[in-house]
N, C-alpha and C positions, 0 to 999 in steps of 0.2 A: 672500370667494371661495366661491363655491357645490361643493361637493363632491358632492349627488348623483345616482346612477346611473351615477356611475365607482368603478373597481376601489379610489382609496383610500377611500372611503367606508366599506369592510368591509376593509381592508386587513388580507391576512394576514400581513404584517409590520410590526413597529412602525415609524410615520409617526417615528420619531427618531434621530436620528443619534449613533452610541455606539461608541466606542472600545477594543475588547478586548485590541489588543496595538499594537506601533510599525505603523507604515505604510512599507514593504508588510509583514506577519508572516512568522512563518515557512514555514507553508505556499506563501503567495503566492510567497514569494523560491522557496522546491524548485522549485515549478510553474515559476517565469520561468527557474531554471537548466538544466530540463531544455528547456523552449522555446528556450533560446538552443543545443539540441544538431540541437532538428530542424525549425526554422522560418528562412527565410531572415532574415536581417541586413536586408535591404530594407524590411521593417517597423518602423514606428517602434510606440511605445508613450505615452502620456502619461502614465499611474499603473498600473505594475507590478502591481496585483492581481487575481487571481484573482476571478470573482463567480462565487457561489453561487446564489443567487436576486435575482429582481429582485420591487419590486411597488409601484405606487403613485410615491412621489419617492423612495425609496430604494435603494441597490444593497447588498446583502452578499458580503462575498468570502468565502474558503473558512475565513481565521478567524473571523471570526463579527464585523467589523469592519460599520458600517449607513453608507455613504456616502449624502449628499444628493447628489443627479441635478441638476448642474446644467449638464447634457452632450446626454443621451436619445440618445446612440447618434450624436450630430452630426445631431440633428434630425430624428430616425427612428421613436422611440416617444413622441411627441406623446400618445399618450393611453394610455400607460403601457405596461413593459414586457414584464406581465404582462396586460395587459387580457381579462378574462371576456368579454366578447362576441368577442373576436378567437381568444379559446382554444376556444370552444365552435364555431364555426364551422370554422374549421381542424381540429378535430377530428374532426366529422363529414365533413367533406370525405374525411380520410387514412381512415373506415372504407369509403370508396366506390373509390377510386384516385387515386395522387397526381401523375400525369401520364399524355397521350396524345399531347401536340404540337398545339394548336389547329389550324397549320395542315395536320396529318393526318386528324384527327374533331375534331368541336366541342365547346363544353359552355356552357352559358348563363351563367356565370356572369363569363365573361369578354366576352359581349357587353352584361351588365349593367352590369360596370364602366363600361365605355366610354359607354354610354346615360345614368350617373350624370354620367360628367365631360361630355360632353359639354351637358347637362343645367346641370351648377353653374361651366363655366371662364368666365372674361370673356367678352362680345363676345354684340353680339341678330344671330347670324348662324347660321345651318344649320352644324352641327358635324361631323366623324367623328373618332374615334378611332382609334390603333394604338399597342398594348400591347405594351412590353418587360420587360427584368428589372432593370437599370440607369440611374442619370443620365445615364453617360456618352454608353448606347444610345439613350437618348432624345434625349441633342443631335445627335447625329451623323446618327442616322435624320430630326431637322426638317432637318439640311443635307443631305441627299438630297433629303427630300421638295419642297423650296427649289430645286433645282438642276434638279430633276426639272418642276417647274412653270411655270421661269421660263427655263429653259435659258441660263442664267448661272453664272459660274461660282465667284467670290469672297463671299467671305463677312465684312462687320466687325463685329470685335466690341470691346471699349474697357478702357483705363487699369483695372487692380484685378479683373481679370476672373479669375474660376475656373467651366472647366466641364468639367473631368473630368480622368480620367487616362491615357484610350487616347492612340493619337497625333495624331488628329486634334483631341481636347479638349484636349491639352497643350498644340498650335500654336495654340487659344483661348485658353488662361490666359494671364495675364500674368507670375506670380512662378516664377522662375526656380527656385530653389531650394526644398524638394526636387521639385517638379513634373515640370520640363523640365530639371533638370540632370543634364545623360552622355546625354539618351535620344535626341539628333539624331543624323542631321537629321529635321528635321519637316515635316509636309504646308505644300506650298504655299496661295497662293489667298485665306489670313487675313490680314485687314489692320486694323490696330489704331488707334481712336480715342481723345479724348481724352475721360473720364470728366466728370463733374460734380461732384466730392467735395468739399462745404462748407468742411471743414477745408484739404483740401491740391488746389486748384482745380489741374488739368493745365494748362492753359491760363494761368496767372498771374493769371489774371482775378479779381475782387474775390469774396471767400467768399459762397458765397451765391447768385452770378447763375451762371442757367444760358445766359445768353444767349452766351456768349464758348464757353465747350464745342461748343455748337449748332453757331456758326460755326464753329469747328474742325471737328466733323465732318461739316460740307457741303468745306469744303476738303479733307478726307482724300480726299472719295469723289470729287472732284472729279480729284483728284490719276491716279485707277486711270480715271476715267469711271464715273459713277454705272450708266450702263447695263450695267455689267457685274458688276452685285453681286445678287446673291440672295436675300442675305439679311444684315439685322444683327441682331445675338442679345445680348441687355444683360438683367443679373440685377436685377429693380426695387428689392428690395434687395443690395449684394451683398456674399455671403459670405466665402470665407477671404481676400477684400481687405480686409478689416477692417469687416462691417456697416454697411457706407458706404450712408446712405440718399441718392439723387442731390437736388441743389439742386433745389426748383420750380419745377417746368414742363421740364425736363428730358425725363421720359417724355413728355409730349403733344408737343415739341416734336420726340423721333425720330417720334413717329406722322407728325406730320408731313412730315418728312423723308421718309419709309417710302411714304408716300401718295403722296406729289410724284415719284418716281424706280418708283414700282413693287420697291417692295423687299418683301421679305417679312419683319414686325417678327414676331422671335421674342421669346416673353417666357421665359426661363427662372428659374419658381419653383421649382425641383429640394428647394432648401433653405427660400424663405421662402413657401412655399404649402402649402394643407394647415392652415392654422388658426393658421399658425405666428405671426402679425402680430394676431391679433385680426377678422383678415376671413380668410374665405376662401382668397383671393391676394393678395397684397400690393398686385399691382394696382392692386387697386381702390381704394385709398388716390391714386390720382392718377387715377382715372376714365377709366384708360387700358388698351384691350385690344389683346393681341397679334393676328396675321393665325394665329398658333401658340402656343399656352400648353403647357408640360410641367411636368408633376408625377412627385413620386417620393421618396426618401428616407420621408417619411410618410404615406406613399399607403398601405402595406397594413401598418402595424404593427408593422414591425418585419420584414417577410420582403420579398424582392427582387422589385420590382414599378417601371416606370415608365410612364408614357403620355405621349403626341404628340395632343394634342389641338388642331383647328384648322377651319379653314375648309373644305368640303367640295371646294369644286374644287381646291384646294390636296393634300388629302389623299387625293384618287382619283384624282390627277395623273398617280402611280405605276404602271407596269404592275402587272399580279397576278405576284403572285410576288416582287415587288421588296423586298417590306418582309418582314421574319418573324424568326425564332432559334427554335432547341430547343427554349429555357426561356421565351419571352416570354409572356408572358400565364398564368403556370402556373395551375393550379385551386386550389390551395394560397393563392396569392398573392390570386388574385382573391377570394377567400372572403372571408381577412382583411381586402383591404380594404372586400369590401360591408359586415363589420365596423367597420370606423372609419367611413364613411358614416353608418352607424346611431347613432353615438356624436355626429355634429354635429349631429342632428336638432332637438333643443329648442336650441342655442345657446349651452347654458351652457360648451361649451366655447369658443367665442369670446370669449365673455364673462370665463372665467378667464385666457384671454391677456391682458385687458384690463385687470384688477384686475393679473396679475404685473407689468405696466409702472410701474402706478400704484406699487405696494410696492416697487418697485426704484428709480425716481426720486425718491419720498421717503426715501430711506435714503442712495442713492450719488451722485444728479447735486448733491447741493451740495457735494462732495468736490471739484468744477474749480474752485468759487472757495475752498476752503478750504484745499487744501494744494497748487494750482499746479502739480505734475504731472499729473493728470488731466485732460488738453488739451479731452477733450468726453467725455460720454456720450450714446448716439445707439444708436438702432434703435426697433424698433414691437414691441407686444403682448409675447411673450416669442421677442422676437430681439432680446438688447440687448445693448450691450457700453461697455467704456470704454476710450480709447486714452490711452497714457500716452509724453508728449513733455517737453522740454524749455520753462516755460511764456514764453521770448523766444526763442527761435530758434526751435521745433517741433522740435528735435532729436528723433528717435523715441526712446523711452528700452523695447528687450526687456529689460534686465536686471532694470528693474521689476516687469514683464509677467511675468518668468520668476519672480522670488521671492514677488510674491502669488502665482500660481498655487501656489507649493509651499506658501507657506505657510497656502491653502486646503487641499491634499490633505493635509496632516499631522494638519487639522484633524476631516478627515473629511468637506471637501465636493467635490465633481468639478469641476472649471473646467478650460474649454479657451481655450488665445492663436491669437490667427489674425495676421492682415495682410497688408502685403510688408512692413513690417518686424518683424512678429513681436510687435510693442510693443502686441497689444490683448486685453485677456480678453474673452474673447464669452460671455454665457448665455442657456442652449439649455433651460432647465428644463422637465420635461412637463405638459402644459398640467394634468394630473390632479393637481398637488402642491398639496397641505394649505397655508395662507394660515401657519398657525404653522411648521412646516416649514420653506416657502419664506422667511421670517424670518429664523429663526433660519440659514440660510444664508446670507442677504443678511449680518446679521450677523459672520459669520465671516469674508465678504469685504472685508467694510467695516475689521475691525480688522486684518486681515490687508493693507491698502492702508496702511491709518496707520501702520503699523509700516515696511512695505518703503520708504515714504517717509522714514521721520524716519531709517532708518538706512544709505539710499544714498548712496553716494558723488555726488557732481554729474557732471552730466552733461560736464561737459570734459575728464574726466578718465576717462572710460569710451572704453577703448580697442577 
């Protein structure tokens, strides 16, 4: 893996992971007891610690504990958390002013952004942009701009789906819990198809084909009248459903769909765009472009930034005035991300997405025929993860999911579980982490899987 011209190249903290006291120390534990005096209960946490500095693939907390990054914020600091080029831009920004409201006076650097994406999303089609601060704002603003264009009113979206947390991307998600549980009722108009998921086909249909989904979601839409949908919005990989890559042909086969009814095909890479997969958007791994692409989470480094990137008649559908927020498009934000722009330029960061697949497959995907919990390993570049079921029923197996996880962070490496059932470690490594590094984390996880395996209870007995 190529390291340089990124921050851990010169990394001002040691690329290794080193254990000063138990997990979470003492500090950490004060910091989290007084956090539990003045931060709502509504937040969850995954590993109680405290971080001091970040830089490179490592985080330290405030005892001096060096976690391996194999989180990056849920997909956010892709080119590190610390990144030099993103600090020196944002820096210069804050000696100039750190806000005026774009849509009050302008400033170029947020018509840049948009001339970059529009420039680098899917699709040989005349683009515009419009810049938020959020995923959530980003989905919600393509379903305006959707509704807005086609004067229709529904919107579908499919089986495993996450795209956000306001209420209208809650009535998008699929998993109930904690998402959309207590917060109804929720927005009408969403209507939910059947996925294409390899492993666990919604459709009953044989692993693998997407043609049986297909038909399911020409029936769904058949079911409201196709001509009254706007838009369907499907994550090309998707995330806290469990990095479900969809069966092939899948995506060309919604274009189609999309093409055929006049629908407006959102792609939302919120999470696996941004370099995240080894290309660009994930997309392009199926040679499929949205009518709407959004990006965000790793759009500016680490600071709140999203875009609605699309077709032009699509995107000046909207009256003036229609689309905007306070913060959207801050100068702050947009600085950093002409900063991470700067950082894809030679490649090599696509190319380290590519190498983390390769190091992560030769280490964990023979773990499915080796110890028969680990049902699949599945995702692209460095969005990968491994779901752990039952290896004759699919029973989901979270208690597994939940005890590697800990028993990665004990170890000193970050892992995050996603799904609907909870039962999958996802890793989110930043594409900037060290090939020994990244290793030696793989490592952790690996023995930390062979353990939680040889000392689980069976699955029939997991109440």
């Amino acid at each position: 893996m190529t390291e340089t011209s990124f921050e851990s190249a010169a990394a001002t903290l040691p690329q290794t992971r080193h254990l000063a006291t138990d997990v979470p120390g003492p500090r950490s534990r004060a910091l989290h007891q007084e956090r539990t005096a003045h931060v709502s209960a509504g937040f969850g946490v995954t590993l109680p610690v405290f971080i001091d500095r970040a830089d490179g693939g490592i985080l330290q907390d405030v005892d001096g504990n060096r976690f391996i990054d194999f989180a990056s914020g849920i997909a956010v600091t892709s080119v590190g958390a610390a990144n030099r080029r993103v600090r020196q831009r944002v820096a210069a920004q804050l000696e100039k002013f750190t806000h005026t409201c774009f849509m009050v006076t302008e400033y170029d650097s947020f018509t840049q952004v948009c001339r970059w994406l529009n420039e680098h999303t899917p699709g040989d089609f005349d683009k515009r942009t419009a810049l938020f601060s959020t995923g959530a704002e980003a989905v919600e603003n393509a379903v305006k701009i959707a509704r807005a264009a086609t004067g229709r009113p529904n919107v579908l979206v499919f089986d495993e789906a996450y795209h956000g947390r306001s209420l209208l991307t809650m009535a998008m998600t699929a998993k109930v819990n904690p998402y959309r549980l207590n917060f109804g009722p929720l927005p009408g108009e969403v209507i939910r198809a059947a996925s294409a998921n390899p492993l666990r086909p919604s459709t009953g249909a044989e692993a693998g084909n997407a043609a049986a989904a297909l038909a399911s979601v020409e029936q769904t839409l058949a079911e409201s009248g196709p001509e009254t949908f706007a838009a369907m919005v499907i994550e090309p990989i998707q995330g806290e459903g469990g990095f479900i890559v969809p069966a092939p042909g899948f995506l060309a086969g919604l274009r189609k769909i999309a093409d055929r009814h006049g629908i407006v095909l959102v792609m939302d890479e919120i999470q696996a765009g941004m370099g995240r997969t080894g290309t660009l958007y994930a997309s392009e791994y199926e040679g499929v472009a949205g009518d709407i692409t959004l990006s965000a989470k790793a759009l500016a480094g680490g600071l709140p930034l999203s875009a609605v990137t699309g077709r032009t008649e699509l995107l000046n559908a909207v009256h003036t005035g229609g689309l905007g927020g306070t913060y959207a498009g801050n100068p702050l934000a947009c600085e950093a991300a002409l900063a991470v722009f700067e950082e894809f330029e030679d490649g090599t960061l696509l190319a380290n997405a590519r190498s983390i697949e390769a190091a992560a497959r030769e280490l964990l995907e023979p773990l499915v025929e080796e110890i028969g919990v680990v049902a699949q390993f599945r995702g692209r570049g460095a969005m990968l993860a491994l779901e752990f079921a039952d290896p004759h029923t699919l029973q989901p197996r979270p208690d597994l999911a939940a005890a590697v996880s800990a028993g990665c962070h004990a170890q000193g490496v970050l892992t995050l579980t996603c799904g609907t059932y909870g039962n999958v470690i996802r890793l989110l490594p930043p594409l900037v982490i060290g090939d020994e590094l990244l290793r030696d984390g793989l490592d952790v996880l690996r023995t930390a899987i062979l353990q939680a395996a040889s000392s689980a209870a069976p699955a029939a007995s997991i109440s």
